[in-house]
C-alpha positions as CSV (number, residue, x, y, z in Angstrom):
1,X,-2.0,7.0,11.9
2,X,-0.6,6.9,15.1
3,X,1.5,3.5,15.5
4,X,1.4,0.6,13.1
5,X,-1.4,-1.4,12.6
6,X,-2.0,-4.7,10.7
7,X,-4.6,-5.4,8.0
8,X,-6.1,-7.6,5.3
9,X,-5.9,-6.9,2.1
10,X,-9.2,-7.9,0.2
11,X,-8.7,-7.1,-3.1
12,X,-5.9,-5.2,-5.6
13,X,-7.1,-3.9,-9.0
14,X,-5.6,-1.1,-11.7
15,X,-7.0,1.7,-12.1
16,X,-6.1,5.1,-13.4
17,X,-4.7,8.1,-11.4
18,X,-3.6,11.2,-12.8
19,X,-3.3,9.6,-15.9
20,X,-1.1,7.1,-14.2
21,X,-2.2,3.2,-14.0
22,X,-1.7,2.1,-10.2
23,X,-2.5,-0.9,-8.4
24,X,-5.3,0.1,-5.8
25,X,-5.4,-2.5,-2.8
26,X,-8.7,-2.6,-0.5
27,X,-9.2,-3.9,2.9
28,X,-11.2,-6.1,5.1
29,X,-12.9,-3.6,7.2
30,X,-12.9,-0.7,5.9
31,X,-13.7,1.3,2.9
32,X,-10.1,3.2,2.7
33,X,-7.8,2.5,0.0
34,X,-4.2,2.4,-1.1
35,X,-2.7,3.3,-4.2
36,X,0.8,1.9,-4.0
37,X,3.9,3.8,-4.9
38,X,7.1,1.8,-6.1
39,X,8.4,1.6,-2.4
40,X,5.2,-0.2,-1.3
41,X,5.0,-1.9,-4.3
42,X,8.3,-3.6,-4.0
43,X,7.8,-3.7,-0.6
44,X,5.2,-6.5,-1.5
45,X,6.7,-8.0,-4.0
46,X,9.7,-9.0,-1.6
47,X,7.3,-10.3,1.2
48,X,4.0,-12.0,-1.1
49,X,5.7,-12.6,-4.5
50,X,5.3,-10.5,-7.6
51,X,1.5,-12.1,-8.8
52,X,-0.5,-9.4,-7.2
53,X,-3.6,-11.8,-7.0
54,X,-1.9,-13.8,-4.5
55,X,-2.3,-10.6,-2.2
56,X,-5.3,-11.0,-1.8
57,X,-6.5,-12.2,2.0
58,X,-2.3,-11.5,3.2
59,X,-2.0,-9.9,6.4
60,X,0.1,-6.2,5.7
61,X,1.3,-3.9,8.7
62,X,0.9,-0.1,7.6
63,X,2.5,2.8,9.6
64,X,3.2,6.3,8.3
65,X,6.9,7.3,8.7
66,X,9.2,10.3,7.9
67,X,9.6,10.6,4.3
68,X,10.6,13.3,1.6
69,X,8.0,14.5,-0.7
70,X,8.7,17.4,-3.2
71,X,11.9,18.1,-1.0
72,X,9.7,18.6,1.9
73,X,9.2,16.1,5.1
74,X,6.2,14.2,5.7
75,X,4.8,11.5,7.1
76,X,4.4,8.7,4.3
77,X,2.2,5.5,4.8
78,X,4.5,2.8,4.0
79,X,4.4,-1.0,4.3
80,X,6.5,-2.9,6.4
């Protein structure tokens, strides 16, 4: 992802990763998906409230920024 770009989120659900439950949000327009990490996660929370069905249909801007992964840089997809 080159520069930020908004989205609509269509639907969030849990479902199991690694062994891991995450919330999964979908998107209007598109088949990708996003499992959220804490950062997005809370990043949410602050903007839409913590009731995750009241997500659905918000408006979310998603860029990938620097981040450390595994003490290595990356670009991370974050929410902002």
């Amino acid at each position: 992802m080159k520069k930020a770009v908004q989205i609509v989120i269509k639907y969030v659900k849990v479902e199991t990763i690694k062994e891991k439950k995450k919330l999964v949000l979908s998107f209007e327009g598109t088949e990708k998906k996003l499992a959220l990490n804490s950062t997005n996660a809370r990043q949410l929370e602050e903007a839409h409230g913590s009731d995750c069905k009241k997500w659905v249909k918000a408006t979310i801007t998603l860029a990938a920024v620097p981040t450390t992964f595994n003490g290595e840089q990356v670009k991370g997809l974050r929410i902002l």
